[in-house]
N, C-alpha and C positions, 0 to 999 in steps of 0.2 A: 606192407599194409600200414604199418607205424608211419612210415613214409605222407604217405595217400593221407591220412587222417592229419599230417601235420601241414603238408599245402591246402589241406580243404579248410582247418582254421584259420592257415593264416590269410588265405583269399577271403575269408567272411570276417577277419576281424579287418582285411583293407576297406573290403565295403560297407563295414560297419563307422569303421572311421571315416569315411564320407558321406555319411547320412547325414541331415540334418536332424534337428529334435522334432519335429513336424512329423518327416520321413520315419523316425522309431517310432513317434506315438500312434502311425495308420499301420504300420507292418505288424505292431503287437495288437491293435485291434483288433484285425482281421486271421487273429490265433484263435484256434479254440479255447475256453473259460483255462480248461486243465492246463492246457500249454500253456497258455501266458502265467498262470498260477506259478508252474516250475521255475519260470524266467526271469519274472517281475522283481527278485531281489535284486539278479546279475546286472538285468538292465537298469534298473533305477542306481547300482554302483558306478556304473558306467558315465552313467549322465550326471553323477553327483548329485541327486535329489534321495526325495524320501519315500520309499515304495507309497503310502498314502498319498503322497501327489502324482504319482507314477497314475496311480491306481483311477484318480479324477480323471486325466489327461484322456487315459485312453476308454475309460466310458464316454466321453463325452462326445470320442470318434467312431464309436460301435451303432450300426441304426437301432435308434431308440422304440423300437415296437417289437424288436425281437424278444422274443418271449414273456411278451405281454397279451393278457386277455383284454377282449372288451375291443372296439372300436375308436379311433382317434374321433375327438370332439370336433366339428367344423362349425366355424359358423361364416358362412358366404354371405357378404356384404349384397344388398340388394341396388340393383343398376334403378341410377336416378332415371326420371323421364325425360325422354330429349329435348324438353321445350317448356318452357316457364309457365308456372301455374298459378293459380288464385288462390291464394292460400283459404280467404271465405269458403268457396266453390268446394275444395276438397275437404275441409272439414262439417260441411255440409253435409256432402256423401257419406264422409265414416260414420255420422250421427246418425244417419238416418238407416245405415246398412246395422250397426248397432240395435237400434230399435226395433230391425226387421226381424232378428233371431231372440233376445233377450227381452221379457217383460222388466224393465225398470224405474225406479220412482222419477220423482220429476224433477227434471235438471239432468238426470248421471249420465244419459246417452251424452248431451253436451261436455258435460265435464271428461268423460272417460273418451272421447273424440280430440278433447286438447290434450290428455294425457297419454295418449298414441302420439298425437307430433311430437312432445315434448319429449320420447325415448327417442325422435331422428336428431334431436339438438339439445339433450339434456347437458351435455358439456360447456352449453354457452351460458350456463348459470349456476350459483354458486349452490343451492339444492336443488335435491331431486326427491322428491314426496315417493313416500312410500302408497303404494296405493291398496287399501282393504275392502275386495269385495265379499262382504259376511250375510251369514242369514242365521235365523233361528232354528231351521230344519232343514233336513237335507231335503233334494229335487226342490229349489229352489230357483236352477240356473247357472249358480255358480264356474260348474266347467266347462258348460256351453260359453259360457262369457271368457271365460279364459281359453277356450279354442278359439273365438273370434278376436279378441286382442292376438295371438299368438301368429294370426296369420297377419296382422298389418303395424306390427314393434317393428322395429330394430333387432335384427339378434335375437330372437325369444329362444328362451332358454328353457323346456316345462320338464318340471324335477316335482316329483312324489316325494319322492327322498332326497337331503342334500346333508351332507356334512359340514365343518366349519374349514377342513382344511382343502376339499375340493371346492365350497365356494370362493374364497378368498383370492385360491388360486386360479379361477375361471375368469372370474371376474377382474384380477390386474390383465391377467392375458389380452382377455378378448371385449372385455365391457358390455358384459349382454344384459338386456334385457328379461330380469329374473324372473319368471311364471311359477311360484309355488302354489300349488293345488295341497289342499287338505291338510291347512297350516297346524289345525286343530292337534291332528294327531302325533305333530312338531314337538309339541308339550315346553313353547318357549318362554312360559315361565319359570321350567327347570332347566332349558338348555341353556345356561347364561352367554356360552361362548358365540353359538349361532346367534341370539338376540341381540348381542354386543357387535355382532358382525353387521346384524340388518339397521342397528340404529347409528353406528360411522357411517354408513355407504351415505348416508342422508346425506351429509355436507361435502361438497368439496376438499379434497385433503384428509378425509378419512382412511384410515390405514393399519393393518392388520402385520404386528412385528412377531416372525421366529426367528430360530436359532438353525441357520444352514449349514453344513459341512459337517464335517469330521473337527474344525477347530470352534463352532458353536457360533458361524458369523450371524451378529443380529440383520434379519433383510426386513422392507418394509414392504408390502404389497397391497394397494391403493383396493378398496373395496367401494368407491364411486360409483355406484352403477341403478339403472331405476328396477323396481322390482314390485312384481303384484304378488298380494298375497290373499289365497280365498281359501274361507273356509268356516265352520259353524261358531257361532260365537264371538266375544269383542277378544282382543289380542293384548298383554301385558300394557301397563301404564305407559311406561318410555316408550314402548314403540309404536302404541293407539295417537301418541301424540305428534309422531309423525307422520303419520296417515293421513290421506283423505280419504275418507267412509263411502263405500255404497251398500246401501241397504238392501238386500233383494224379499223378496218375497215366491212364495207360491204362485205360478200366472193360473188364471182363471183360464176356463177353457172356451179355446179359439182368440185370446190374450195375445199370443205370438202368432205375429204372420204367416212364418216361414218358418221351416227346421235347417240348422247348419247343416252342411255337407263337407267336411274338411277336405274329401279327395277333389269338390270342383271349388278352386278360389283362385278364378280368372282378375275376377272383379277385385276381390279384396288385393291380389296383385298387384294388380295398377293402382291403386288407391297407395298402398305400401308406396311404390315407386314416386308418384307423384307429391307423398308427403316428403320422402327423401328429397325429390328436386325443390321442394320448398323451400324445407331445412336449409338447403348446400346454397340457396341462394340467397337467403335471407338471415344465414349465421350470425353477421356485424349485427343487423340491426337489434336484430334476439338479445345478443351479450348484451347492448346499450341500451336496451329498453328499462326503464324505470315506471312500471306502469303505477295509475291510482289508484290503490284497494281501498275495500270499505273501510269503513272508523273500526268496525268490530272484529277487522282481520290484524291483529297484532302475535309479535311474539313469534312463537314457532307455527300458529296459525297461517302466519303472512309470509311468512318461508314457505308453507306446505305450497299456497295459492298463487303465489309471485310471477311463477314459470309461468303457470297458467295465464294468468292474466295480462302478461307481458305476448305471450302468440296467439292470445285474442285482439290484443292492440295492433299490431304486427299483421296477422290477416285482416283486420278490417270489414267492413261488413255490420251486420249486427252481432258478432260477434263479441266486444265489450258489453252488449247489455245480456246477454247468453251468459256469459261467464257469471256476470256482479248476479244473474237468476240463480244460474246453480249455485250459488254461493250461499245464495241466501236461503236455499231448498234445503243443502244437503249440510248446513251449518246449525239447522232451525233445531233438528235433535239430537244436540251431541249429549253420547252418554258421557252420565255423569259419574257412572261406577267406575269407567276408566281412568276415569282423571284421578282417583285415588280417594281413598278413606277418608283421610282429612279433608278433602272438599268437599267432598259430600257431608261430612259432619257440619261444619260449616252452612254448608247451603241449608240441612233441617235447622238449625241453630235458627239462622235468620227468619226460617217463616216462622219457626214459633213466636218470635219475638211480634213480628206481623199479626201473627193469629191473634195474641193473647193481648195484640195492643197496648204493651207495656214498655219501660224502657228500664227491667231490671225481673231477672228470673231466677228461683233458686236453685241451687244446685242440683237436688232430689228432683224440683217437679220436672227440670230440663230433661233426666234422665230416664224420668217416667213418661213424658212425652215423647221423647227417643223409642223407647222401646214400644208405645204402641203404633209407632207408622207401619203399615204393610211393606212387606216388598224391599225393607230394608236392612242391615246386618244384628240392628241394638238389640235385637229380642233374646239373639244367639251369640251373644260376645264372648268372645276370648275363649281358650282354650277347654271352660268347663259348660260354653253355649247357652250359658244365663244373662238374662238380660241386664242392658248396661249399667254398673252401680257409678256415680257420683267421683268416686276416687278414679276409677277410670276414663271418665269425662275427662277430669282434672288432667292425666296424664296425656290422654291425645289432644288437649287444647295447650299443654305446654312446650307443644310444637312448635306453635304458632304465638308464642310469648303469651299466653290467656291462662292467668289464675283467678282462681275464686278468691272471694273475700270475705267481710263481715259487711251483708247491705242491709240496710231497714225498708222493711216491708211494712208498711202500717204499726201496730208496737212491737211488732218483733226484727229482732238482727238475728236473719240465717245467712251462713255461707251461700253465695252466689255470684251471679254477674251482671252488671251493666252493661248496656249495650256499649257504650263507648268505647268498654273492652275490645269489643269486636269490630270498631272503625279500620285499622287500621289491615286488619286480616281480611275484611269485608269485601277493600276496596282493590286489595292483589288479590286474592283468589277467587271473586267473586263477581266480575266484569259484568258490565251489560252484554247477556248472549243474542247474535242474531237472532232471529224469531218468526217463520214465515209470515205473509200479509201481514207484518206491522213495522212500519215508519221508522229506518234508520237514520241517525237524526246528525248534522254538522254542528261543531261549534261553532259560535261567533262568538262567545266570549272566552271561559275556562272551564265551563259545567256540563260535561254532556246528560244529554237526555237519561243515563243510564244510572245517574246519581240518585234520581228522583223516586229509581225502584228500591233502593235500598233502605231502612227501617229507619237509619239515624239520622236523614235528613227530614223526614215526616217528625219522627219522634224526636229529634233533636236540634227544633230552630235554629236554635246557636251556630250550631256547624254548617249550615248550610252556607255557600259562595256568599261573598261581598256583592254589594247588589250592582258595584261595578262591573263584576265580575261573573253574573249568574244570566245575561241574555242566552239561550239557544235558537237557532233556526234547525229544521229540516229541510234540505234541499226535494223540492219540487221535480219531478219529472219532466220534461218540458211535453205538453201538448196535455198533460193530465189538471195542472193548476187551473185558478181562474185565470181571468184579463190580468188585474191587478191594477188596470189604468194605463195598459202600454199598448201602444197604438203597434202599427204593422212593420213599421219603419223601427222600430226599439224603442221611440221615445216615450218618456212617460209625461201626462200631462196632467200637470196640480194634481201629485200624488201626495197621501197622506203619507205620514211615516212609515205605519204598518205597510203599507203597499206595498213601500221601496225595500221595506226585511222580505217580506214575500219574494220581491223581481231578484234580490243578493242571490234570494235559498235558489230561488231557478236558473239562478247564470253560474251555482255551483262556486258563489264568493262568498267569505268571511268575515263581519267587519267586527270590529270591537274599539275599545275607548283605553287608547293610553297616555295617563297622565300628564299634564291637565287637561289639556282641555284639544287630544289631536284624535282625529278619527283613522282608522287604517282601515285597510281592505288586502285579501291574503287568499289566493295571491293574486298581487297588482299585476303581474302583466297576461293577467287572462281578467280584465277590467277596461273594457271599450272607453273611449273620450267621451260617449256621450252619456255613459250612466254613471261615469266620473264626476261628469258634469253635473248630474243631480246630487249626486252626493256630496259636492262642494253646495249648491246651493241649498240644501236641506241640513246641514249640518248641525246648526244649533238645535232643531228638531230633533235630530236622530242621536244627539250625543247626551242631550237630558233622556230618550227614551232607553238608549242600550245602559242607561245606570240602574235600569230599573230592575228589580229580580223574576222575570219571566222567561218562560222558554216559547218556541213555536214551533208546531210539527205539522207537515200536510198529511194528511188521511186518505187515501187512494179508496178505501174503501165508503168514507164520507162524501169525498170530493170536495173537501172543504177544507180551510188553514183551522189547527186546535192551536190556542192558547192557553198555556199554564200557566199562573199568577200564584204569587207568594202570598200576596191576603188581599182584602179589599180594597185598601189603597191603589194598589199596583190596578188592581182591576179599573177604575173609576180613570185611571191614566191612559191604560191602554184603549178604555171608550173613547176619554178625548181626542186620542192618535188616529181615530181609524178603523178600530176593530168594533165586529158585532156582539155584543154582549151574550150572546145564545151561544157563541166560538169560544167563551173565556172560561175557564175553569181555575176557581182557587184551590188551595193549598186545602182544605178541608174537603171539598168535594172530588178532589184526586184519591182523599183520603179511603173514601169509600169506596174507591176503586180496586185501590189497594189491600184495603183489606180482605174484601172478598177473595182475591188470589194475584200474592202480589207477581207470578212472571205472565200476570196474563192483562198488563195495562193497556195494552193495546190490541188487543183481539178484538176482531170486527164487533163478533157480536157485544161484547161488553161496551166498545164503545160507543156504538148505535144506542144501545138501550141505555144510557146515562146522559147522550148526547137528544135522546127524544124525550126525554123525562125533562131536558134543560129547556127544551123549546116550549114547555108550555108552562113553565114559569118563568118565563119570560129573562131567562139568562141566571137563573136561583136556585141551586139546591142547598138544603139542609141534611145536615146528618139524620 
């Protein structure tokens, strides 16, 4: 028997000495747990390693679902369509299959139709917009809209629930297209780790580092990926900033056409399919596209919009004027409570300054101004919810380098502020915001239109642009402007000056005056020879007129070109040039505009009623 036991080792230790380490690592796999448990010292002596890499080796050869719950995650890549498509054409259909089930505001069906292509090719850009479909109440839509995205993404992924370390890991895997529903209950102002997840994915090279193994190796795993997120309410500051918003509302009834049916999605199928053959064929161009955003898409705004705007340019069609709509629809309300406390602080800061038509306020009445606006935090500040006192002003405006001082107010010196304080804070957190129906405006000098809303250039002459330096145009529409004097052929004949700022704003050219005496246009190689050609011969003209300090904006709602003027002088110049004195508006009479509410200078109605008050004095108002 001793015998028997002593050829049967030493036959298994022959054929163990001929294995290779491959060959040990599949034979202990396929041990039971127990038996390999007995073994794993002997064999790891054998091999000269460490039973903890023994131990790696041969899980890694074990099938990995044995005794695991739950289903493997697939996500099947959807077959392009066999035959090239119009990119127009199909994002046509998404917008409008969009529209069919969901009542939404104006513009999102377009916008949320470019942000379906852009999950077949969000890799060909350096972000990727988080997209927030939010409402004030539930049955608003919301996961009807996210079952119809979910049938025509890429990958959609729809998670109630997600964690930070199955997202992370989902997402370097497989790159899907995240659908969270019912982000609300997310609670991602306390989940820092998920919210720190959703705001990397945004950029390229976003990335998510733990500790793997038994020796603690740091890994990185890319969390690039586009993702929607619906649900009641606006979403933390950092991540509201990377969003693009849609608004939904309650639909009215008989509002939606149709109800989804998730089990028949023939149609949205091939819609899916045919974005994907877009995508695959139009990948180069996508990555190289640089499209042109509005003046008021900057910053992380113009990263949200980029994508977008670049496979508007790309599909073709009307398409770029869709896009710069929604833009300008679903930009016109951005909340301001997202953008964070100090902005907002800020933002009341500057009307009172507007209201009160001063350019110095004290500390106290700031405060007590604060605390009576509706609808906003000052009434209930800080931890014991009494309204804001003065010292606490002081601490959230020293954020923003803004202290009180000793100012004279008539015979008295109280601690307060100057407006001038606030130029500099004014003009970074306080931008000229898009605005539906009103007039985004181009430079031609260094001044945009956006300067004029703000308190310190009314209230503080001084500061206002060099008058070399303060011309604006608005670019014109094309087919909405007047003639201007240009016949059919392009050319313009014994045009005044004005005319030819007018024909710049509509051919979407810039000119301005640099020193001494050269005139430029920007950019020149979207500047034809022949209105080159006016502009060399009108030069003298146009180089005394852009020194002057006025702005020019078309009015779609007028149908007519406004002229801003700095005072009367300017005015009585730009008569000479051209312009209709009933179209001029000085620096006083904007004033009144302003005052009355200064983010609403350009709303139809306001401008109508100031612009018909102008017509029957004959180009004159008085304060």
């Amino acid at each position: 028997m001793k015998k028997k036991e002593c050829r049967h080792q030493a036959s298994e230790a022959r054929q163990l000495h001929r294995e290779t380490d491959e060959e040990t690592f599949s034979r202990l796999a396929a041990l039971p747990r127990t038996e390999y448990d007995r073994r794993r010292k002997v064999e790891a002596g054998r091999l000269g390693i460490r039973p903890g890499t023994l131990d790696a080796e041969v899980a890694a050869r074990r099938p990995q679902i044995d005794g695991l719950q739950g289903s493997t995650v697939q996500f099947p890549d959807v077959e392009p369509w066999g035959t090239p498509v119009k990119g127009a054409d199909v994002l046509n259909a998404v917008s409008e299959r969009l529209s069919r089930y969901v009542a939404m505001p104006r513009g999102a069906a377009d916008e949320l139709a470019l942000y379906i292509a852009h999950t077949h090719c969000f890799e060909a850009f350096d972000h990727t917009p988080r997209l927030n479909v939010c409402s004030a109440e539930k049955n608003c839509g919301k996961t009807t809209a996210l079952d119809v995205v979910a049938s025509l993404v890429r990958r959609p992924l729809r998670a109630d629930s997600l964690t930070p370390a199955v997202m992370f890991r989902l997402v370097a895997s497989h790159k899907p297209t995240l659908l969270l529903d019912e982000v609300d209950s997310y609670r991602l102002n306390e989940a820092e780790e998920l919210r720190g997840l959703l705001n990397a994915g945004h950029r390229r090279g976003g990335m998510a580092y733990r500790c793997e193994g038994d020796s603690n190796t740091v890994r990185s795993f890319s969390v690039h990926s586009p993702a929607v997120l619906a649900g009641i309410g606006a979403l933390p500051g950092t991540l509201h900033d990377r969003c693009i918003i849609i608004r939904l509302e309650r639909a009215k009834p008989g509002e939606v056409p149709a109800r989804f049916d998730s089990r028949r999605v023939e149609h949205e199928t091939e819609l899916r399919r045919k974005l994907a053959r877009w995508a695959d064929d139009n990948f180069d161009r996508l990555r190289e596209c640089d499209p042109q955003l509005p003046e008021t898409a900057y910053n992380r705004l113009a990263d949200n919009w980029r994508p977008l705007f670049a496979i508007a340019e790309v599909a073709g069609g009307d398409w770029p004027q869709r896009v710069r709509a929604a833009f300008l629809a679903l930009t016109a309300t951005a909340d301001l409570d997202a953008q964070g406390v100090g902005t907002m602080l800020l933002s009341d800061i500057a009307d009172l300054f507007v209201a009160k038509n001063t350019d110095r306020l004290q500390s106290s009445e700031i405060a007590e101004s604060l605390a009576a606006i509706e609808g906003r935090p000052w009434a209930e500040w800080g931890k014991h919810r009494r309204p804001i006192s003065p010292n606490q002003l002081a601490k959230q405006l020293h954020r923003f380098g803004i202290s009180p001082d000793t100012i004279r107010i008539g015979d008295e010196t109280p601690r307060g502020y100057l407006l001038a304080d606030f130029a500099e804070a004014f003009s970074r957190y306080l931008p000229g915001t898009p605005i539906a129906d009103r007039n985004t405006p181009t430079t031609l000098g260094k001044s945009p239109i956006s300067e004029v809303q703000h308190p310190q250039m009314m209230l503080h002459p001084e500061k206002a642009p060099s008058q070399r330096e303060c011309c604006t145009v608005a670019p014109c529409t094309e087919g909405e402007g007047p003639n201007n004097g240009v016949g059919r052929d392009g050319a313009m004949s014994t045009p005044t000056p004005i005319e030819i700022l007018k024909e710049a704003a509509k051919r979407g050219l810039t000119l301005g005056v640099k020193p001494p005496h050269t005139l430029t246009v920007q950019p020149a190689n979207r500047c034809p020879k022949d209105f080159a050609s006016v502009l060399t011969q009108h030069k003298p003209r146009l180089l005394g007129l852009l020194r002057l300090p006025f702005l020019i904006a078309y009015s779609k709602v007028l149908r007519e070109t406004i002229v801003l003027a700095e005072h009367e002088n300017t005015k009585t110049a730009l008569v000479e040039a051209g312009a209709e004195p009933f179209s001029i508006y000085t620096k006083d009479e904007l004033h009144i505009l302003i005052a009355h509410n200064r983010a609403k200078l350009f709303f139809p109605t306001e401008l109508r009623k100031l612009h018909e008050i102008k017509r029957g004095f004959n180009g004159t108002v008085t304060p």
